[in-house]
N, C-alpha and C positions, 0 to 999 in steps of 0.2 A: 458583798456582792460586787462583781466588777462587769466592767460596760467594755474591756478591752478586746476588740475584735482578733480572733484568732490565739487568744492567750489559752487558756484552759480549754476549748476547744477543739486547739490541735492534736488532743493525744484520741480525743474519738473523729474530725475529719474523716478517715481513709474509711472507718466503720459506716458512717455513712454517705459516703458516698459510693457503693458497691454497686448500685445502679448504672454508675457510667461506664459506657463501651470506652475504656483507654486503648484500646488495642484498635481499635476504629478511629480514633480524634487523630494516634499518633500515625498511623498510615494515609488519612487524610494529610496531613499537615506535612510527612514526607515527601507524597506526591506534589506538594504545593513547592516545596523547597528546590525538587531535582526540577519539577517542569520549568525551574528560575534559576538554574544551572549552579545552586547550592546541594551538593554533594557530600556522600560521606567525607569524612576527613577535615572537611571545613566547620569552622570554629562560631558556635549556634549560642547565644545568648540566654536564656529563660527567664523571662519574666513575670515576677508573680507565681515564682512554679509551688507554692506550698509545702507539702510535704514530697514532691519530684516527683511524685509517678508518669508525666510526663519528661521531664527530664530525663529519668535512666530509659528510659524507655528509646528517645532520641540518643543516649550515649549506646547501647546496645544496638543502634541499627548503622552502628562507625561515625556519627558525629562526635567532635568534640566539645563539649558543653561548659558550661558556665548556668549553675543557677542564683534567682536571684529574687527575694521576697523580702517584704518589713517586715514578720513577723521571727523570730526569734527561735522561737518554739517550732513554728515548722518548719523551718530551717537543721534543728537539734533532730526532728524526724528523718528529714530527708538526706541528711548527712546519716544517720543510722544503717538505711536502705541502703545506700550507696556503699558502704562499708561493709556489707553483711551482701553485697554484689560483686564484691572485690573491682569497683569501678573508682576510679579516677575524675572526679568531679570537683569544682572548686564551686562552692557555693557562699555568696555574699548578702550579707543584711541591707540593704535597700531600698526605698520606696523608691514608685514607679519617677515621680516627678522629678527624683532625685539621681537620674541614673546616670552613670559615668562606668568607665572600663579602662585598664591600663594600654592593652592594644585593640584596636579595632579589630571588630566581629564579623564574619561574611553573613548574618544573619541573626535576627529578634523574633524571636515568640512571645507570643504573651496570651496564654488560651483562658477559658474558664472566668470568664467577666472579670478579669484584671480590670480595663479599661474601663469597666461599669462604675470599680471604687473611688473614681476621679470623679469629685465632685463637682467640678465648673470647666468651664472653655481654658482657665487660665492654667488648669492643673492639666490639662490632657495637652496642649499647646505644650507644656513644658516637656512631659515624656516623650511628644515627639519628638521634641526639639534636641530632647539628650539622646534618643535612638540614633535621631539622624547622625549626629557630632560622635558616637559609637560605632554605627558602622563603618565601612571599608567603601569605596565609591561602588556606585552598583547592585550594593549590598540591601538586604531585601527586609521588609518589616511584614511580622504576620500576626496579628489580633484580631479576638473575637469579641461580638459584643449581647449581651442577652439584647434582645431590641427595647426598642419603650413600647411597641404593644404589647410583649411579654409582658412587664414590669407594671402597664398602666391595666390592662384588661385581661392577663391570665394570672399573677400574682396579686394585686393589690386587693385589700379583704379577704384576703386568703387564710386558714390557720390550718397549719400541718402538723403532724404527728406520729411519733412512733416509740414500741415500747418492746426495749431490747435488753436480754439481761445483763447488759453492761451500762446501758445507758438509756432512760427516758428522756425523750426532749417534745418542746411545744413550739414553735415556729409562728408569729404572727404577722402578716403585714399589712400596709398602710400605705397607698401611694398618695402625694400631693401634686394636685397637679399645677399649684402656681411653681413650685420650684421644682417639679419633676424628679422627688427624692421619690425613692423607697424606703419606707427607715422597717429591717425586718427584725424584731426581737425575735429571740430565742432563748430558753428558759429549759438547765440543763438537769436533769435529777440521777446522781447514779450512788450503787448502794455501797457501802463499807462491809467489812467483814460482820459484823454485827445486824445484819440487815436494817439497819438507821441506812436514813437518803441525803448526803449532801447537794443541793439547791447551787449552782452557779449559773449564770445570766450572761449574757451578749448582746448588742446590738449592734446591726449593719446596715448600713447603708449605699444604695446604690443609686445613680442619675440613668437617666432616661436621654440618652443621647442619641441625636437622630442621625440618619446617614447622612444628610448633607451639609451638617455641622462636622461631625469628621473628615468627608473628603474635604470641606475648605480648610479645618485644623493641619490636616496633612499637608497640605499644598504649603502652605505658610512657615511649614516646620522643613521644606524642600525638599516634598515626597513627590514622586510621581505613581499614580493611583495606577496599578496595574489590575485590579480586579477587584469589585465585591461581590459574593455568593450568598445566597443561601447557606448556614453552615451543615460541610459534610458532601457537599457536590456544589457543581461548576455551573449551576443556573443563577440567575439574577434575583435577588429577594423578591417579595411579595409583602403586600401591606400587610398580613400577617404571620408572615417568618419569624420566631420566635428565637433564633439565634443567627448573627450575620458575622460571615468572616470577610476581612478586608485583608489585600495584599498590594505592600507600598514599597518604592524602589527610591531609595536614592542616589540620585542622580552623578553621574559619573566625570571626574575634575576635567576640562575640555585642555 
């Protein structure tokens, strides 16, 4: 049994997660980049991109990309896709905390509760802080985050499920609320040619970050806050917006 997030569960990811409108997050997220006079042609960072479905996504609408994930495995995916698109992608094994680039970026993505997997103020301070030192002066930071009402009052106690002929899984969560985790096991069953079920397990965790702990994390990491939304349009969250995009500019050398 292993506990490591994203290992054996990268090869069914993209299975399930077919619910998500990628064709919607990535036209949002373009919109956000050109209204911030990031253009095709200009060199877009991804972070946390998993197995790339955003990534080629953004390299097919003429950006030039870079992605960039700790996991290993999804990486081996999204290099796959990328190759079987005849694209041009260089993709790097990274954590978020840990980020660094050879030349400055005119822009960072990080969609899909990247920022959720940072567990303290000191881990999210730090990927700003490498964003900032990675961009280009001017150059723009775009992150989404599941909220902590999501996290605290529409997942916590929650147990999901589904059962596909590639793969059964069980989904359970737990939120606390002195340290603001979610720890979400998951528990994987898929069958072998013999219809025998191999059992492999996961567990993830995410923090419950508020929005005014991130605009100060930003500021301190030498962001200037140009916008938080609701994710997916340009209104202002609500106490129950259940995903919030933030868009952060670094400021430009005088």
């Amino acid at each position: 049994m292993t506990t490591q997030a994203y290992n054996e569960f990268a090869a069914f990811y993209d299975r399930l997660m077919t619910d998500v409108d990628y064709r919607a997050w990535v036209d949002y997220l373009i919109k956000l980049l050109q209204a911030n006079r990031v253009l095709p042609e200009s060199t877009v960072l991804d972070c946390a991109c998993g197995t790339g479905e955003i990534t080629l996504r953004l390299h097919r609408a003429g950006y030039r990309m870079i992605g960039a994930d700790v996991s290993m495995r999804m990486l081996e995916i999204a290099q796959q896709k990328a190759r079987k698109a005849g694209a041009k992608i260089a993709y790097v094994q990274q954590a978020l905390q840990d980020l660094s680039v050879h030349k400055p970026v005119d822009a960072i993505t990080c969609a899909c509760d990247g920022v959720n997997y940072l567990l303290s103020e000191v881990e999210v301070l730090a990927f700003f802080s490498g964003a900032n030192r990675a961009l280009k002066d001017g150059g723009v930071l775009l992150f989404d985050v599941s909220s902590a009402y999501k996290l605290e009052h529409i997942l916590d106690g929650q147990t999901f499920g589904e059962d596909e002929p590639e793969c059964t899984y069980l989904w359970q969560n737990c939120f606390d609320q002195k340290t603001r985790l979610l720890e979400m096991r998951l528990a994987f069953f898929t069958p072998d040619a013999k219809g025998a079920y191999k059992r492999f397990d996961e567990r993830h965790v995410q923090r419950a970050h508020t929005q005014a702990e991130l605009m100060e994390l930003l500021r301190r990491a030498g962001f200037s806050l140009e916008g938080v939304y609701e994710a997916f349009t340009k209104e202002a969250p609500n106490p129950t917006s259940e995903r919030i995009q933030f868009l952060a500019r670094k400021a430009s050398a005088i």
